[in-house]
C-alpha positions as CSV (number, residue, x, y, z in Angstrom):
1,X,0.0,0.0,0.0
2,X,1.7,3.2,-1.6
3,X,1.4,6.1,1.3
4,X,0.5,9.8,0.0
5,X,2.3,12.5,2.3
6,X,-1.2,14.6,3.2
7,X,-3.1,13.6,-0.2
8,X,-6.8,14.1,0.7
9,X,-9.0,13.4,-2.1
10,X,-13.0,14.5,-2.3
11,X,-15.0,12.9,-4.3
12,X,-18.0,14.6,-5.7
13,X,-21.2,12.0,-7.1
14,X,-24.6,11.6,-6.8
15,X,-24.8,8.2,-6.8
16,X,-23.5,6.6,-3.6
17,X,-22.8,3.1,-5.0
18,X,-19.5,5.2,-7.2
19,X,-18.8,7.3,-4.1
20,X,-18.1,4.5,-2.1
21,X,-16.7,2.4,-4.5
22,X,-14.4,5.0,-5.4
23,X,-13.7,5.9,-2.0
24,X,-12.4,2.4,-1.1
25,X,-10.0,1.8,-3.8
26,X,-8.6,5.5,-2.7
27,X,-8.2,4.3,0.8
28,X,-6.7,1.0,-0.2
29,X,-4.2,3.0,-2.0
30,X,-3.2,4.8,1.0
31,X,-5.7,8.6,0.1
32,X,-7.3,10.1,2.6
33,X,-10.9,10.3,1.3
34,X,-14.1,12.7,1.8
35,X,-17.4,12.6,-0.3
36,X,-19.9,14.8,-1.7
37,X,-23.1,14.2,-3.0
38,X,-23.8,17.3,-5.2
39,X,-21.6,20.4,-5.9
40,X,-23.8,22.5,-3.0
41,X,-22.0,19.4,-0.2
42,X,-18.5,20.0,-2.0
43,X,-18.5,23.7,-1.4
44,X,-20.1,23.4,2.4
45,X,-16.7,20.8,3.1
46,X,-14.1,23.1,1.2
47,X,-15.7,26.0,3.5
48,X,-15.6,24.1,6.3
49,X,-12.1,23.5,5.9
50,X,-10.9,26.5,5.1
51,X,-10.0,25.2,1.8
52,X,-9.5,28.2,-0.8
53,X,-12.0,27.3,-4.0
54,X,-13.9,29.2,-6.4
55,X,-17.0,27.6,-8.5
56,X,-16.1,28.1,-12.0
57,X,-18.9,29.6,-14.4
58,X,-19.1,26.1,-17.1
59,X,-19.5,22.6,-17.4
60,X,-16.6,22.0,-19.8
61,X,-13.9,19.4,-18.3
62,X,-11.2,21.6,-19.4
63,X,-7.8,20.3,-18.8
64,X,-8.8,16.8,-18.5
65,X,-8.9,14.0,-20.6
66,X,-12.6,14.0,-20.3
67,X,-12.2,17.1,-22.8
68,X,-10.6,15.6,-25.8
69,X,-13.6,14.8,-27.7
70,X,-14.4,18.3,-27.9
71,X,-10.7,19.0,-29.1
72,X,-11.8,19.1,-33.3
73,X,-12.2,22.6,-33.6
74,X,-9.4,23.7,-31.2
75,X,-7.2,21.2,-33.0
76,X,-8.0,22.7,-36.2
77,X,-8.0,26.4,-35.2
78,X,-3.8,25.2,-34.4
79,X,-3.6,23.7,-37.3
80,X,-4.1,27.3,-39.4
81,X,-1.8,28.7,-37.1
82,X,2.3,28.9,-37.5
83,X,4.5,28.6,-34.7
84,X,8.1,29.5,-34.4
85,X,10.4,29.4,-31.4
86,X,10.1,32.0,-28.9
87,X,12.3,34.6,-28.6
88,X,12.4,34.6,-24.4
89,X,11.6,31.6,-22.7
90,X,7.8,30.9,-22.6
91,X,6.6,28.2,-19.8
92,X,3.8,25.9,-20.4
93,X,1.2,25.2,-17.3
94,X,1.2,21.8,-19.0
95,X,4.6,21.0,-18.2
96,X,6.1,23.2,-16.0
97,X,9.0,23.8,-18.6
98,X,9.8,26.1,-21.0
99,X,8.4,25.4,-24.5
100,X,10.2,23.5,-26.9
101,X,12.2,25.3,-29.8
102,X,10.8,23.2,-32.7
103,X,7.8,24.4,-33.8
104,X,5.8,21.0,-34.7
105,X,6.6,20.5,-30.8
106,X,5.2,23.4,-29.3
107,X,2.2,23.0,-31.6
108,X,1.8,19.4,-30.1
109,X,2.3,21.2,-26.3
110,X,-0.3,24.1,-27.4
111,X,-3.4,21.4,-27.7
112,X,-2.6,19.0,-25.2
113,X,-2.2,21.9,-22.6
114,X,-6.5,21.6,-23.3
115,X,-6.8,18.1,-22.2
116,X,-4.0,17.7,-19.8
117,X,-3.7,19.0,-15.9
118,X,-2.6,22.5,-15.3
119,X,0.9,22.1,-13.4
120,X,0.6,25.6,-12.6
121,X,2.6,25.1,-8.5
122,X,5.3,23.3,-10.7
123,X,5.9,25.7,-13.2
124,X,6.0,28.7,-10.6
125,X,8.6,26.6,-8.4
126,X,10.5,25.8,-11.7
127,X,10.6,29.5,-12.8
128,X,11.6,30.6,-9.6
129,X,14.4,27.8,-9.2
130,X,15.7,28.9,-12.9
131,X,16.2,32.2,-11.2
132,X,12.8,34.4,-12.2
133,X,12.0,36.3,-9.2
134,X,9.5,39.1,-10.5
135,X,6.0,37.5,-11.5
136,X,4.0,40.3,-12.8
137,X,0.1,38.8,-13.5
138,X,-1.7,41.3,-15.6
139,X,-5.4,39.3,-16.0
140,X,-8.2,40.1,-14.0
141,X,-8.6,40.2,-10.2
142,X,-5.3,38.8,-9.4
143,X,-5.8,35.5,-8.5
144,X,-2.7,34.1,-9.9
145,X,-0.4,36.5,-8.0
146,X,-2.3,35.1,-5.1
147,X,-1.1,31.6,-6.0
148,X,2.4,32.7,-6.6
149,X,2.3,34.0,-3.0
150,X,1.3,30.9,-1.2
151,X,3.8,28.7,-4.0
152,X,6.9,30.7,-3.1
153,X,6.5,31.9,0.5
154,X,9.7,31.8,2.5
155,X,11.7,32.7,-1.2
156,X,13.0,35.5,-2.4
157,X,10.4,37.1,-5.2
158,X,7.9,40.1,-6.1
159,X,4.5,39.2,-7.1
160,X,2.3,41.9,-8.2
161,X,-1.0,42.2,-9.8
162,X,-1.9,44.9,-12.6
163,X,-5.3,44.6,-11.6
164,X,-7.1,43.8,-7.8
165,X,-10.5,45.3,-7.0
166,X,-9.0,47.7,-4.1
167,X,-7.9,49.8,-6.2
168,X,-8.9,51.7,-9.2
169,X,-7.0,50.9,-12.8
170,X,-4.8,54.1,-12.5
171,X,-4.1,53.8,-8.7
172,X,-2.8,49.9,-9.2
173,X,-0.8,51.0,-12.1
174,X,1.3,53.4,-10.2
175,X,1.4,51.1,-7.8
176,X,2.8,48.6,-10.1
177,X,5.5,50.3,-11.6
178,X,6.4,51.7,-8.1
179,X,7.0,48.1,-7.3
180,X,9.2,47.5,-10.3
181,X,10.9,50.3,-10.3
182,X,11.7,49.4,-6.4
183,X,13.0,46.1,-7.9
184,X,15.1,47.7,-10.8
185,X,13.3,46.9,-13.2
């Protein structure tokens, strides 16, 4: 029986026969396992816990196998497209890595980053160990500087986000380049 340092795996069904079943062969395998019914049980247990979550607004299995038969019109969207190497080092949430150089390869990378886990802790810890230490996140709300936070606390690093809901757009943008200017940048 393989033991998983402080793995804790919910499982989320509405039939009880697959929650249990799935449960057991978890716990056989050395998880620690809680169920869920519905989605509305899920969120009470993550609350409870103090486990940060956020519903997401579709019912897409995005970055999941699950997801692949949906892939033809992505697939063929990259198809029309040409890619060439880039010209700084671009990392892929799929990998953790840097993209490849070859184009055919980063192609290949570009789809299966739809159906394939987001190994977005890896790639922040690989960044930082390569020697990145400013993470600038300019999408909205700044959840992902967030992340980087709670992925690199105790390290050296600057994580800042172009856009947070404390401030208005002009007063996080001075605060922004304050921050890199502080950082020589």
């Amino acid at each position: 029986m393989a033991m998983h340092d402080n793995a804790h795996i919910l499982v989320v069904d509405d039939h009880r026969e697959i929650r249990d079943l799935v449960r057991q062969l978890l716990e056989r395998d050395g998880f620690r396992v809680s169920t869920a019914a519905d989605g509305q049980e899920m969120q009470h247990i993550l609350r409870e816990r103090k486990i940060m979550h956020e519903r997401l607004p579709f019912n897409r299995p995005y970055h999941t196998p699950l997801f692949e038969p949906q892939m033809g019109p992505l697939a063929r969207m990259f198809d029309s497209m040409q890619f060439q190497a880039p010209q700084t080092p671009l990392y892929s949430c799929t990998t953790g890595k840097p993209f490849p150089h070859e184009p055919a390869a980063i192609k290949q990378l570009a789809v299966s980053h739809w159906i394939q886990p987001v190994e977005f802790s890896r790639m922040i810890r690989n960044m930082h160990d390569e020697g990145i230490r400013i993470f600038l996140e300019l999408g909205p709300r700044g959840n992902l500087t967030s992340f980087v936070s709670d992925i690199l606390r105790g390290r050296d690093f600057l994580a800042v986000s172009g856009d947070v809901q404390r401030h208005s757009a002009v007063t996080q943008l001075h605060h922004v380049l304050g921050q890199l200017f502080a950082h020589h940048v």
